[in-house]
Structures are given as structure tokens and as C-alpha cells.
DSSP file (Angstrom, degrees, kcal/mol; ACC not computed):
  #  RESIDUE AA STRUCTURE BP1 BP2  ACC     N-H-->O    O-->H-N    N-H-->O    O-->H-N    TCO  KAPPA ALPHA  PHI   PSI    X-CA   Y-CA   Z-CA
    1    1 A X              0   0    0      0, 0.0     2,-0.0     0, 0.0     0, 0.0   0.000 360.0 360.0 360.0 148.3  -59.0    5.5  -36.3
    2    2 A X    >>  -     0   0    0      1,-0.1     3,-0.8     4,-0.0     4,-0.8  -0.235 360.0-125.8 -81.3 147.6  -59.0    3.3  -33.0
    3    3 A X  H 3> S+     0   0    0      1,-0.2     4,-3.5     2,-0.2    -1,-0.1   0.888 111.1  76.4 -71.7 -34.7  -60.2    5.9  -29.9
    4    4 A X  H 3> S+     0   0    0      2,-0.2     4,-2.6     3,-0.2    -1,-0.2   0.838  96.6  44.6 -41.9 -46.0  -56.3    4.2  -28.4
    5    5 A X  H <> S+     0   0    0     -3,-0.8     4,-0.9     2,-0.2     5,-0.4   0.989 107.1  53.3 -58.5-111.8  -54.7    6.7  -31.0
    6    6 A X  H  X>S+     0   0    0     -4,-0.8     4,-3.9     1,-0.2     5,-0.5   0.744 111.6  53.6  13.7 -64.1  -56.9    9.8  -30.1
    7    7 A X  H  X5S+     0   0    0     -4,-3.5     4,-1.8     1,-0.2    -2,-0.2   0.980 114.4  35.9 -63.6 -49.0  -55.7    9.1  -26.3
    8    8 A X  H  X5S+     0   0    0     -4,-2.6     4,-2.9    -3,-0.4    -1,-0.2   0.778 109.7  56.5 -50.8 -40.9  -52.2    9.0  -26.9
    9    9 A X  H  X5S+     0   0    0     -4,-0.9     4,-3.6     1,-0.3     5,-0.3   0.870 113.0  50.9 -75.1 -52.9  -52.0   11.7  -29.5
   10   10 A X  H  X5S+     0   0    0     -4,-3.9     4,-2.2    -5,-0.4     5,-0.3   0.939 114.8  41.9 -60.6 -23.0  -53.8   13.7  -26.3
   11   11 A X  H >X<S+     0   0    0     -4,-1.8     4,-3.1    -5,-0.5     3,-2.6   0.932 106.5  56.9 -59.5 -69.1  -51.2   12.6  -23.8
   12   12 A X  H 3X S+     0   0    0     -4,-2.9     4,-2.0     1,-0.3    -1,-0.2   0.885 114.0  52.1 -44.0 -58.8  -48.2   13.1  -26.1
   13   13 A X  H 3X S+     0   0    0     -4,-3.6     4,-1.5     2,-0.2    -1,-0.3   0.822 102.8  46.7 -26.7 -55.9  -49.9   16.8  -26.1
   14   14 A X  H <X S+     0   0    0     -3,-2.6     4,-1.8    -4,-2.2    -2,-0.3   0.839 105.2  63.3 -93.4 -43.3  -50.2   17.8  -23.1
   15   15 A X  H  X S+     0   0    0     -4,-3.1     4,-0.9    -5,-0.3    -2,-0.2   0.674 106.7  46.1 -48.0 -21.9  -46.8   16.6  -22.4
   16   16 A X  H  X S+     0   0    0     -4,-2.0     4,-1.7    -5,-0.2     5,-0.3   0.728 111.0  51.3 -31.1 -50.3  -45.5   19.2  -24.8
   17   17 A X  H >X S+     0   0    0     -4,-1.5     4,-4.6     1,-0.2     3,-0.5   0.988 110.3  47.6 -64.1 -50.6  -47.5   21.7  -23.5
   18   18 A X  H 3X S+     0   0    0     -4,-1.8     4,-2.4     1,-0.3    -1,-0.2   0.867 107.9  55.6 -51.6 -49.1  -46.4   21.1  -20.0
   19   19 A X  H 3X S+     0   0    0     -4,-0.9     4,-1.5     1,-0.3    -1,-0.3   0.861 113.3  43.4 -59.2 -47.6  -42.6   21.0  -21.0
   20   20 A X  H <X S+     0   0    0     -4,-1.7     4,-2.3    -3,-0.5     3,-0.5   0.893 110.0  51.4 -61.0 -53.8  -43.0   24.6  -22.6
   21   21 A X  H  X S+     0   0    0     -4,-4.6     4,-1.7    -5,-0.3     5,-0.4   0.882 114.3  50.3 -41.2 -74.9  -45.1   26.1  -19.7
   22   22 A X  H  X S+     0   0    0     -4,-2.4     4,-1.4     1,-0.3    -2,-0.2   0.568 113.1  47.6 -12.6 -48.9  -41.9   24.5  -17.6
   23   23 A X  H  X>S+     0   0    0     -4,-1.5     4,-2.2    -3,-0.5     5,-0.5   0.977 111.0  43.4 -80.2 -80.8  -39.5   26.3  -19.9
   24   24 A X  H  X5S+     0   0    0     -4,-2.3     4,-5.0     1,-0.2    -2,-0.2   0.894 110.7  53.7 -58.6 -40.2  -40.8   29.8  -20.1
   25   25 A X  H  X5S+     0   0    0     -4,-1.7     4,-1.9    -5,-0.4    -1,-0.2   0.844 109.1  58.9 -75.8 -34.6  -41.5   30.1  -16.5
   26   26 A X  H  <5S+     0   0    0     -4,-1.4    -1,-0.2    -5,-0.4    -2,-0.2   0.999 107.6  35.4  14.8-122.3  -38.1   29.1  -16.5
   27   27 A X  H >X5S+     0   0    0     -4,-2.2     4,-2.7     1,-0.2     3,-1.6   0.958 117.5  57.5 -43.6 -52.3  -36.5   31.9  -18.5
   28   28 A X  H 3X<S+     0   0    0     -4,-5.0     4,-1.8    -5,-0.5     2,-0.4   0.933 110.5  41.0 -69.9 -36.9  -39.1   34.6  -16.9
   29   29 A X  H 3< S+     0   0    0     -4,-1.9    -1,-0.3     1,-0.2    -2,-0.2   0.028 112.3  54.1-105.3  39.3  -38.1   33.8  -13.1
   30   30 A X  H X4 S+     0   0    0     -3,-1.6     3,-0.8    -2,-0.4    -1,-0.2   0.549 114.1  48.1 -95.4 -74.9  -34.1   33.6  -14.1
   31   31 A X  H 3< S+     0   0    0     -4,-2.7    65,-0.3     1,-0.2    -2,-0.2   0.891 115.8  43.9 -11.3 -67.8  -35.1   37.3  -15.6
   32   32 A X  T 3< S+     0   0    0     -4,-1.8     2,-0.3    -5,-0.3    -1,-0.2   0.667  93.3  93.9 -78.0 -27.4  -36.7   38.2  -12.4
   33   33 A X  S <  S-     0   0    0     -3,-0.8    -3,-0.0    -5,-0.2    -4,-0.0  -0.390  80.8-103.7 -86.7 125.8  -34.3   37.0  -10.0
   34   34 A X        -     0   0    0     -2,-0.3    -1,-0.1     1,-0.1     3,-0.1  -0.063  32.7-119.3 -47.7 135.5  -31.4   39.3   -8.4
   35   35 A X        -     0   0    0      1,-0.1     2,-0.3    50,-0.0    48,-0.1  -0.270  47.4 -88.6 -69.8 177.9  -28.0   38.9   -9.7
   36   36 A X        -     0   0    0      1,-0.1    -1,-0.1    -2,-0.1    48,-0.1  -0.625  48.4 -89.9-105.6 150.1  -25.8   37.8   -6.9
   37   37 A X        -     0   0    0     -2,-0.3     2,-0.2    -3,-0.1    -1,-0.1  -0.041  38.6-165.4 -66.0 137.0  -24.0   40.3   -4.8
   38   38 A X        -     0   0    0     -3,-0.1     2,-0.4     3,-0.0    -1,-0.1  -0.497  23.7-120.5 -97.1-170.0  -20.5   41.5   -5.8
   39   39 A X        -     0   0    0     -2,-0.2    45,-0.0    45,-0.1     0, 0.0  -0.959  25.7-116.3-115.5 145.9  -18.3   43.3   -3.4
   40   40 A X  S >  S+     0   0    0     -2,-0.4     3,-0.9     2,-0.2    -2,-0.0   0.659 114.5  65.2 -63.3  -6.1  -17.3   46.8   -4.6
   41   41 A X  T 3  S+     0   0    0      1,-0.3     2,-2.7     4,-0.0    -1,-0.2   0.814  98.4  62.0 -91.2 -88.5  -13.4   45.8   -4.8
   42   42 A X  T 3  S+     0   0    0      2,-0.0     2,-0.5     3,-0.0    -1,-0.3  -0.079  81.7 100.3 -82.1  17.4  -14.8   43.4   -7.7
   43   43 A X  S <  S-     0   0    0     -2,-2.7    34,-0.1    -3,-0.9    42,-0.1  -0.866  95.5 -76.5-120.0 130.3  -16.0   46.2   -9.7
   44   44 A X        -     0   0    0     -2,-0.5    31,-0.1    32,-0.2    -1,-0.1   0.198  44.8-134.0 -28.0 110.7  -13.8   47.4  -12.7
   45   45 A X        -     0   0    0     31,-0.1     2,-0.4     1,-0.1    29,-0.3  -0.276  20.3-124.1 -73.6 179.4  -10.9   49.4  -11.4
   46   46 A X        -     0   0    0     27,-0.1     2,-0.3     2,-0.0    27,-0.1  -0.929  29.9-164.0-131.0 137.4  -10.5   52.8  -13.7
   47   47 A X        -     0   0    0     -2,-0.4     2,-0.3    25,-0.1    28,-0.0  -0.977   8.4-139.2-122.1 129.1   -6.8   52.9  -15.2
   48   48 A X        -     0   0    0     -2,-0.3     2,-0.3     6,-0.0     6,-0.0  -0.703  16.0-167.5 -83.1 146.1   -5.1   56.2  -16.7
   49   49 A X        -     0   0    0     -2,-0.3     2,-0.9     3,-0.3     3,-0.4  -0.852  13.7-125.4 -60.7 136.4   -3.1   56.0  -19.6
   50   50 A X  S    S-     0   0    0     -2,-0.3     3,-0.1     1,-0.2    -2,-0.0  -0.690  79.7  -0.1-140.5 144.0   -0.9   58.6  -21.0
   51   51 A X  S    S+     0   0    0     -2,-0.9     2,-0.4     1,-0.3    -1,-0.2   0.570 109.5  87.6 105.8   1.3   -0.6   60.0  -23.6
   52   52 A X  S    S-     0   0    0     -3,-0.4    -1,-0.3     0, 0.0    -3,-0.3  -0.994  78.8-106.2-137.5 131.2   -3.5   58.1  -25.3
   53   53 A X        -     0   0    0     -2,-0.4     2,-0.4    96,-0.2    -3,-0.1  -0.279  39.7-124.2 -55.5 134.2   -7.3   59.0  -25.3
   54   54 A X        -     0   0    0     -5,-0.1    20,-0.1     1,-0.0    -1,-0.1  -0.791  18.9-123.6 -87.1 157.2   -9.2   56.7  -23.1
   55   55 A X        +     0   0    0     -2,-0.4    94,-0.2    18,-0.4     2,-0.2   0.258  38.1 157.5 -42.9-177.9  -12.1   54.7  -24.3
   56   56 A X  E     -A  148   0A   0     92,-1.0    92,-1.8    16,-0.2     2,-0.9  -0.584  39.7-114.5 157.8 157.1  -15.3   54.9  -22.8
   57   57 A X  E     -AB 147  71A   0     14,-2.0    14,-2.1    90,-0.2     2,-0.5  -0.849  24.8-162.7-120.2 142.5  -18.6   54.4  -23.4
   58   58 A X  E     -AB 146  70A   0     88,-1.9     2,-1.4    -2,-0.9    88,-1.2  -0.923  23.3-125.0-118.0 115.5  -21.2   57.4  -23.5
   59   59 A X  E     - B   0  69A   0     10,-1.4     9,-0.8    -2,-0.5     8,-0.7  -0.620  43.7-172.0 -62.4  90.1  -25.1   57.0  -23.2
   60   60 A X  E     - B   0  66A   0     -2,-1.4    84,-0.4     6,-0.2     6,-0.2  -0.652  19.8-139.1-105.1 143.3  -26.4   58.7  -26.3
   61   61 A X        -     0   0    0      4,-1.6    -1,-0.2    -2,-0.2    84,-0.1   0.718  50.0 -67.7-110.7 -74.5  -29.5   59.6  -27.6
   62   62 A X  S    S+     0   0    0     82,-0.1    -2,-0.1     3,-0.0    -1,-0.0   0.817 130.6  42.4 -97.2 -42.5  -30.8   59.5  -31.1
   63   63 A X  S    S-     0   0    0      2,-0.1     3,-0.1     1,-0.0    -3,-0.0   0.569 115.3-106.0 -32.1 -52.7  -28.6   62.0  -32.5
   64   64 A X  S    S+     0   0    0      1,-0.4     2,-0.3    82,-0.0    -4,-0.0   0.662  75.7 128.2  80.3  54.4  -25.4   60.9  -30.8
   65   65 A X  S    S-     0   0    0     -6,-0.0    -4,-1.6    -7,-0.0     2,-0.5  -0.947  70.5 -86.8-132.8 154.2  -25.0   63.8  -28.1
   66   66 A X  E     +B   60   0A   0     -2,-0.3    -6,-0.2    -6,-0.2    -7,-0.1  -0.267  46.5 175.7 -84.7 114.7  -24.5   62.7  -24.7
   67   67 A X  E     -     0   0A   0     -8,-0.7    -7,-0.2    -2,-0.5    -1,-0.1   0.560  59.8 -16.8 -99.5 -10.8  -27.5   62.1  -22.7
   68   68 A X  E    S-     0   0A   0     -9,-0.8     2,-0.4     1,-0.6    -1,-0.1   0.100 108.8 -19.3-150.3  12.7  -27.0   60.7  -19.0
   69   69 A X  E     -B   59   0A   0    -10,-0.5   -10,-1.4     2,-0.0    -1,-0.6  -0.993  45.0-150.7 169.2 174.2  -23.9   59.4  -18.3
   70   70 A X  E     -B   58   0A   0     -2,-0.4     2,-0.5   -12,-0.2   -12,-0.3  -0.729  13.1-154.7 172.5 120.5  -20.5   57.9  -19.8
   71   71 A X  E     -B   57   0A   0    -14,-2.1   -14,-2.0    -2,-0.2     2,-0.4  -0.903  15.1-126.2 -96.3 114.6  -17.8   55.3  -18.3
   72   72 A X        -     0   0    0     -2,-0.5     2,-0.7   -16,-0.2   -16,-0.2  -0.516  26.0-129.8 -70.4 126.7  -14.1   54.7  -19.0
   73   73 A X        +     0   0    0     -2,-0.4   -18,-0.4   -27,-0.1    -1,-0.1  -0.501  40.6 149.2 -92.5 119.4  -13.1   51.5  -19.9
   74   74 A X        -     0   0    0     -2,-0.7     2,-0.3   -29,-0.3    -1,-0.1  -0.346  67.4 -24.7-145.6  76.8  -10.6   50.0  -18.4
   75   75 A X  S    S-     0   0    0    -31,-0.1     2,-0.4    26,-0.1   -28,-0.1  -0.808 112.2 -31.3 147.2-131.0  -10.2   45.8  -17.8
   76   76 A X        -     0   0    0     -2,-0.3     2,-0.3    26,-0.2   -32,-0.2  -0.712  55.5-175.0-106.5 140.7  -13.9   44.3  -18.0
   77   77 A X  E     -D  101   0B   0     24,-1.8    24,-2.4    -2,-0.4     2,-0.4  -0.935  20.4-140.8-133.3 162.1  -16.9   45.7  -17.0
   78   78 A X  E     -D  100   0B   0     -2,-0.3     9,-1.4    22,-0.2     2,-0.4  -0.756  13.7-154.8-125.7-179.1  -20.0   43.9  -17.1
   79   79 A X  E     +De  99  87B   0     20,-3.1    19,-2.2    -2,-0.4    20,-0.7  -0.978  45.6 109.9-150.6 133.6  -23.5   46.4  -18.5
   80   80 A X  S    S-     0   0    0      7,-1.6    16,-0.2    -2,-0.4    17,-0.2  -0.995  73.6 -83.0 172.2-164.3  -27.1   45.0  -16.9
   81   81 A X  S    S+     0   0    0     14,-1.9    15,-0.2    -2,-0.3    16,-0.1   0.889  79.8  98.1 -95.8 -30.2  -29.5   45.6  -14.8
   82   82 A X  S >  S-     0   0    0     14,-0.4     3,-0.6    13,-0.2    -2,-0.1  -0.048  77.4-113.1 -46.4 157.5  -28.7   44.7  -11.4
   83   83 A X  T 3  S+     0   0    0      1,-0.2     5,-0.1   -48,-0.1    -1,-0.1   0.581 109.0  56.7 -79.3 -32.8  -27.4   47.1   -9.0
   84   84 A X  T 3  S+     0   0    0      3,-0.1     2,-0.3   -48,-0.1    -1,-0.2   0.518  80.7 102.4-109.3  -1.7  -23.9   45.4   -8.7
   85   85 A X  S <  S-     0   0    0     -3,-0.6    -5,-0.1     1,-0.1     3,-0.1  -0.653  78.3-116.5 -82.0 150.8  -22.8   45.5  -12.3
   86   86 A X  S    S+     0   0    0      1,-0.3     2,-0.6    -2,-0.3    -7,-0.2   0.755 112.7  37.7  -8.6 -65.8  -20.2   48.1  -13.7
   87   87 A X  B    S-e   79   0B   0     -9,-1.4     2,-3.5     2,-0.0    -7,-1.6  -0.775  84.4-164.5 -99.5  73.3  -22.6   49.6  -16.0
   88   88 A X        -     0   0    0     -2,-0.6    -7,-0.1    -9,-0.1    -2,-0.1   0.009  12.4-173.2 -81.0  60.1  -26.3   49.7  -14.0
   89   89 A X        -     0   0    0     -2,-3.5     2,-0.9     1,-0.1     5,-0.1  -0.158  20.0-144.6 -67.5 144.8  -29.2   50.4  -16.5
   90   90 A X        +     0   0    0      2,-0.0     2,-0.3     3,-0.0    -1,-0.1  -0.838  56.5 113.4 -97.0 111.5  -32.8   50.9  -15.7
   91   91 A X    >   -     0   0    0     -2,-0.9     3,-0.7     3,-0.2    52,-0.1  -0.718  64.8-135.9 178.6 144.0  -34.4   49.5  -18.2
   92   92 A X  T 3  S+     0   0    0     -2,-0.3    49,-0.1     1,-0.3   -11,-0.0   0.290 101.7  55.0 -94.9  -6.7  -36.8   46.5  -18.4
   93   93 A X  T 3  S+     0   0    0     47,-0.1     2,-1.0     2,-0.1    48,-0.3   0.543  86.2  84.0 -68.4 -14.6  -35.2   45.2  -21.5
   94   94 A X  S <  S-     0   0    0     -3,-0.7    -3,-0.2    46,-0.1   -13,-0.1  -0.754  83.9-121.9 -96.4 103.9  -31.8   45.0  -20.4
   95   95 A X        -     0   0    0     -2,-1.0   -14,-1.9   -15,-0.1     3,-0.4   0.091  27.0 -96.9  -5.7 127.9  -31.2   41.8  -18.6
   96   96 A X  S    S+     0   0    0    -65,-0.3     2,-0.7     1,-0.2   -14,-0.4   0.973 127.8  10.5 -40.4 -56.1  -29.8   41.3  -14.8
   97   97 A X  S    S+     0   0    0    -17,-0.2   -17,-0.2     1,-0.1    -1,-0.2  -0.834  85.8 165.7-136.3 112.4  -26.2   40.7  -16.5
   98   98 A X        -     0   0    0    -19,-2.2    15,-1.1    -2,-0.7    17,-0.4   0.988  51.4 -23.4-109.9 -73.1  -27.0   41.8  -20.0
   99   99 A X  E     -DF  79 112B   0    -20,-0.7   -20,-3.1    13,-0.3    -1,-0.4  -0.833  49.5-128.2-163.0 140.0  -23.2   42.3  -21.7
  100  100 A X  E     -D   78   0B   0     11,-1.9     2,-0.6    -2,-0.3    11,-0.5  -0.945   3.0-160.3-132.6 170.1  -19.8   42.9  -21.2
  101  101 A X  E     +D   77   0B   0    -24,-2.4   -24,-1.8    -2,-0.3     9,-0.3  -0.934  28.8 163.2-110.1 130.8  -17.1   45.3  -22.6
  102  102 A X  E     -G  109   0C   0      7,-6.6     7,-2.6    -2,-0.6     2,-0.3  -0.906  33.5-117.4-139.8 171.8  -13.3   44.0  -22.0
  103  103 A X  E     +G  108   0C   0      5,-0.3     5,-0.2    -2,-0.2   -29,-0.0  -0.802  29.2 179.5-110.3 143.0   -9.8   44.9  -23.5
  104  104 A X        -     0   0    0      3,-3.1     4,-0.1    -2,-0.3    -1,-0.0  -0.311  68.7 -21.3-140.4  58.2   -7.8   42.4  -25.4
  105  105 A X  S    S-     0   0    0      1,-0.2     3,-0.1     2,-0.0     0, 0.0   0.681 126.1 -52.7 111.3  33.6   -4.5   42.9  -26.9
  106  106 A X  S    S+     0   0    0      1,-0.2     2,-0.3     0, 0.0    -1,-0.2   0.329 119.8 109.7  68.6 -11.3   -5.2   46.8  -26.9
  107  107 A X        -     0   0    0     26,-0.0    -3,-3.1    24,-0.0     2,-0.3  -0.840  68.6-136.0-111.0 151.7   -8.5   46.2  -28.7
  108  108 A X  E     -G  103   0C   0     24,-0.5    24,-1.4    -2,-0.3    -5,-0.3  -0.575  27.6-170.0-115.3 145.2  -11.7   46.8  -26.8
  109  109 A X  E     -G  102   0C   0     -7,-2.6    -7,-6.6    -2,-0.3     2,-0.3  -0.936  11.7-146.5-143.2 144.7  -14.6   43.6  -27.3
  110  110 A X        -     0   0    0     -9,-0.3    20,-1.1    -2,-0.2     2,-0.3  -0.614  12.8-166.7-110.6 164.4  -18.6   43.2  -26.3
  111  111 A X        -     0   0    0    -11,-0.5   -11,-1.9    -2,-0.3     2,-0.6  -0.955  17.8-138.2-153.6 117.1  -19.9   40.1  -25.5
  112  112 A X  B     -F   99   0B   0     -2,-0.3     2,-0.6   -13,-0.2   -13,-0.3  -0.672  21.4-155.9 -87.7 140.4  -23.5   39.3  -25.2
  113  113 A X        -     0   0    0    -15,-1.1   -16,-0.1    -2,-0.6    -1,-0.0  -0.477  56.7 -65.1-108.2  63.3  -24.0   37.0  -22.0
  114  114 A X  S    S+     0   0    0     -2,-0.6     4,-0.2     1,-0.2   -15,-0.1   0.450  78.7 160.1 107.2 -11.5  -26.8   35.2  -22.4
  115  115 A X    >   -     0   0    0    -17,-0.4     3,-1.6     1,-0.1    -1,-0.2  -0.288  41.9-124.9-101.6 161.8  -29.7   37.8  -22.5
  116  116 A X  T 3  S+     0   0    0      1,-0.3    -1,-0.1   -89,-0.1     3,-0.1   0.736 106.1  35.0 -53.0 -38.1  -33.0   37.5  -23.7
  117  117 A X  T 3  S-     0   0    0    -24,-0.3    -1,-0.3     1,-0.3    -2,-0.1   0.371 104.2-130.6-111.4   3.6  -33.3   40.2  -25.9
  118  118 A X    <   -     0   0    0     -3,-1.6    23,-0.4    -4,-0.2    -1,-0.3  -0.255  17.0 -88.8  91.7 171.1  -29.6   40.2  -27.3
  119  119 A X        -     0   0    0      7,-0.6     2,-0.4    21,-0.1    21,-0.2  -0.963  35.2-158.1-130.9 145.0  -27.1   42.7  -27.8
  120  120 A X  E >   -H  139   0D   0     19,-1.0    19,-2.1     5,-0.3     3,-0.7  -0.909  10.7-171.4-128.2  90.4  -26.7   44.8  -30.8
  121  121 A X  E 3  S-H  138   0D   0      3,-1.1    17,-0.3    -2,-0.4     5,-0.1  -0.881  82.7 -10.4-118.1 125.0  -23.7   46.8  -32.4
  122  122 A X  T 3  S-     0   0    0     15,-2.2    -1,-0.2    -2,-0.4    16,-0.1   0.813 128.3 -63.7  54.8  44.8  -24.4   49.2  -35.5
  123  123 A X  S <  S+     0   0    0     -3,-0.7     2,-0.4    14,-0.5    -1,-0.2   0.588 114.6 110.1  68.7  10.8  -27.6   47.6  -35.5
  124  124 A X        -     0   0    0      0, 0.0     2,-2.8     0, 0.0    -3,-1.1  -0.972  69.8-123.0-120.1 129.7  -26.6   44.0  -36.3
  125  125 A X        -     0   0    0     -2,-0.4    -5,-0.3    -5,-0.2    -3,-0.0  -0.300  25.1-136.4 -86.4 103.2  -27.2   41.6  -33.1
  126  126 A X        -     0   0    0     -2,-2.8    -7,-0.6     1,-0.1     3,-0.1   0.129  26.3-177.4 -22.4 137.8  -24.1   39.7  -32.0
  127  127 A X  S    S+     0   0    0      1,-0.3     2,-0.3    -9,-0.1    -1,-0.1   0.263  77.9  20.4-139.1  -5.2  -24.0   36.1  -31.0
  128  128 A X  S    S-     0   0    0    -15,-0.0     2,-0.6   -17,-0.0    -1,-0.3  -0.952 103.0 -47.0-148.5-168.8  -20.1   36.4  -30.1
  129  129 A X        -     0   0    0     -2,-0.3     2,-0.8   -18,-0.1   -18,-0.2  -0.296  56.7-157.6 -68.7 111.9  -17.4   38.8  -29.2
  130  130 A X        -     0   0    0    -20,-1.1    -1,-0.1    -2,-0.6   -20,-0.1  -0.595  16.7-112.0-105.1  80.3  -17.3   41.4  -31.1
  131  131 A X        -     0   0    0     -2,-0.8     2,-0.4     1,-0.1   -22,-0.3   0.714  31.8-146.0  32.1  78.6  -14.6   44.0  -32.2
  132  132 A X        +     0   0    0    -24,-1.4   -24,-0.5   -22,-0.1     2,-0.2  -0.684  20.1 179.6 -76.3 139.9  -15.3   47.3  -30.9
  133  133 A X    >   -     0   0    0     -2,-0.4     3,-1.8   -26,-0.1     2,-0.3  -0.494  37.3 -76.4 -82.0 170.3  -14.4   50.6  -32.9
  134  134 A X  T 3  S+     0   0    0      1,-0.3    14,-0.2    -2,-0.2     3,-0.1  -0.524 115.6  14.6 -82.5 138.8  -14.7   54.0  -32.5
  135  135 A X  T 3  S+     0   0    0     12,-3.4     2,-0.3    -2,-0.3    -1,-0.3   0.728  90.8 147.9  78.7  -1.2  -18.0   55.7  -33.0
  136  136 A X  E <   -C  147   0A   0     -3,-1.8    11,-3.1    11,-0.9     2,-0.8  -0.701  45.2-132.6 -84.0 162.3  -19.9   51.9  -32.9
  137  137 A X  E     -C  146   0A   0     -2,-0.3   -15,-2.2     9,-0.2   -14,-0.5  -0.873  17.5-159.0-109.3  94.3  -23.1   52.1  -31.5
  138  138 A X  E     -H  121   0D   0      7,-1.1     2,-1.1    -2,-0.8   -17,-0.2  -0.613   5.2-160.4 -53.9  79.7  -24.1   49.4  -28.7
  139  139 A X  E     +H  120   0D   0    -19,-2.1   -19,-1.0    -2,-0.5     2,-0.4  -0.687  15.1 172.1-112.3 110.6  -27.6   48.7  -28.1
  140  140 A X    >   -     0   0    0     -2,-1.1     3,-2.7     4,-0.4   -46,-0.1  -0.834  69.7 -37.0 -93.2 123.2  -28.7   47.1  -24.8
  141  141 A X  T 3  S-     0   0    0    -23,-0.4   -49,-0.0    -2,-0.4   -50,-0.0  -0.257 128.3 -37.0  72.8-141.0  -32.9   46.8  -23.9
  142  142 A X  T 3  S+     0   0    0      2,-0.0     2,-0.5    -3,-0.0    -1,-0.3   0.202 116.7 119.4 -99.8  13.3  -33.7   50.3  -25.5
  143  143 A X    <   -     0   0    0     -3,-2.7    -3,-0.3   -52,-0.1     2,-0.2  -0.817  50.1-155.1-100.5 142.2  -30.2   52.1  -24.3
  144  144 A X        -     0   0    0     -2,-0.5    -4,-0.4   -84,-0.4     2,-0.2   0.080  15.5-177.1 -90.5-173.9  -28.2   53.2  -27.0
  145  145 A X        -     0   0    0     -2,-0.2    -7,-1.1   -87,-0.1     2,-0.4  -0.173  15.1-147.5 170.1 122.2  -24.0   53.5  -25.9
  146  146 A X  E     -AC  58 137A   0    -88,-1.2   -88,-1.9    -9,-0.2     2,-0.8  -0.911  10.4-139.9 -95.2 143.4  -21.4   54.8  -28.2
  147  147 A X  E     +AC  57 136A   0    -11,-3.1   -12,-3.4    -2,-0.4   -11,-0.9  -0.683  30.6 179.1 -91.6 117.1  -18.1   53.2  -27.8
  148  148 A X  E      A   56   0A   0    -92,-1.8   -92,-1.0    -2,-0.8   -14,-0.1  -0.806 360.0 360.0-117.6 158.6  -15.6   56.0  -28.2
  149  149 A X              0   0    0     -2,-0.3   -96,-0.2   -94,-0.2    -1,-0.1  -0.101 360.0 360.0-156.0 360.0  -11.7   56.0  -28.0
């Protein structure tokens, strides 16, 4: 084969490679970078009902008994890592703004937003909004959440 070939074939390479370095370094410093500041009035107000169990989501662990914490759902909340979302997890899976949980028509839906590593309910991962029930199990990073009503 003419050495002409050879060169391109190297070019044509190394411009792939570049575009992929480009890409993930990307993605990681999007990861890495603080979400942007809310103001606390922007943070999901908490609404009573009456007469009606509220929803809520409970941090569970393998078992399904309650293991640090548990939120009531009322309009949207948004579940990540950052400091200013709803829901704050530490944990180095979960994406800066990983998911949200919102009411629609009396029925409660998650939403993956984007994040690297997905969101998962009853073990299947979600690519759109998805129907919550009682008793489903919501797994952000390595945090577990059962959605209870």
C-alpha cells in the first residue's frame, strides 16, 4: 500500500482519539462541577393533606427498614448530590442533580435527569418518567429509597 495511505489512516486516528479524550473530560468535569445555587424559597414546599396518607420517600437498607432519613413528597423535588437539591445524598455515584420525584394528576413520577449512572426502580433502569407505586424501590448511586404512600 502507498506510505500516503498509512499517513492518513494515522491522522484519521488520532483525530478520533482526540475527539474521545475531548468527550470524557467532558462528561468528568460536568460531574465534578457544583450545581448552581438555589435559594431556599425554591426548595419543595411540604403540603398536608387530610385525611390521606402522605407519600414520602424513606432511605432503606437491604431489608426495607428505615435507615437514615425519609422525605414527604409534595410538588417536585429534585434527589442529587449538591447541597441545594431537595433530596442531598452523599454518595459518589449519585450525580450533582441525579433525579426527580413530582406529582401529576394525583400520581407521584421519577424522572432520571441526565446522570451518568442512571436511575433505577425495582431494579429496572428508567430512561423516562416513570409511575411510582407504593412499596417501589428507587435506586440512585448505591442509595436505595422506597417510595411509600
Amino acid at each position: 500500500m502507498p506510505e500516503i495511505v498509512y499517513v492518513t489512516l494515522r491522522i484519521v486516528f488520532l483525530a478520533v482519539l482526540y475527539v474521545f479524550v475531548f468527550l470524557v473530560a467532558r462528561t468528568v468535569y460536568r460531574e465534578l462541577k457544583p450545581a448552581p445555587a438555589r435559594p431556599a424559597s425554591a426548595r419543595a414546599p411540604v403540603k398536608t393533606t387530610r385525611g390521606r396518607r402522605k407519600a414520602k420517600l424513606v432511605i432503606t437498607d437491604g431489608t426495607g427498614r428505615k435507615k437514615q432519613a425519609s422525605w414527604e413528597l409534595a410538588g417536585e423535588i429534585v434527589i442529587g448530590r449538591a447541597a441545594e437539591c431537595a433530596v442531598s445524598i452523599d454518595d459518589e455515584f449519585t450525580s450533582n442533580l441525579h433525579a426527580k420525584v413530582y406529582r401529576s394528576e394525583g400520581r407521584y413520577y421519577v424522572e432520571d435527569l441526565g446522570s451518568t449512572n442512571g436511575t433505577y426502580v425495582n431494579g429496572r433502569r428508567i430512561h423516562y418518567p416513570t409511575e411510582l407505586r407504593g412499596g417501589d424501590r428507587i435506586k440512585i448511586g448505591r442509595t436505595v429509597m422506597e417510595f411509600r404512600r
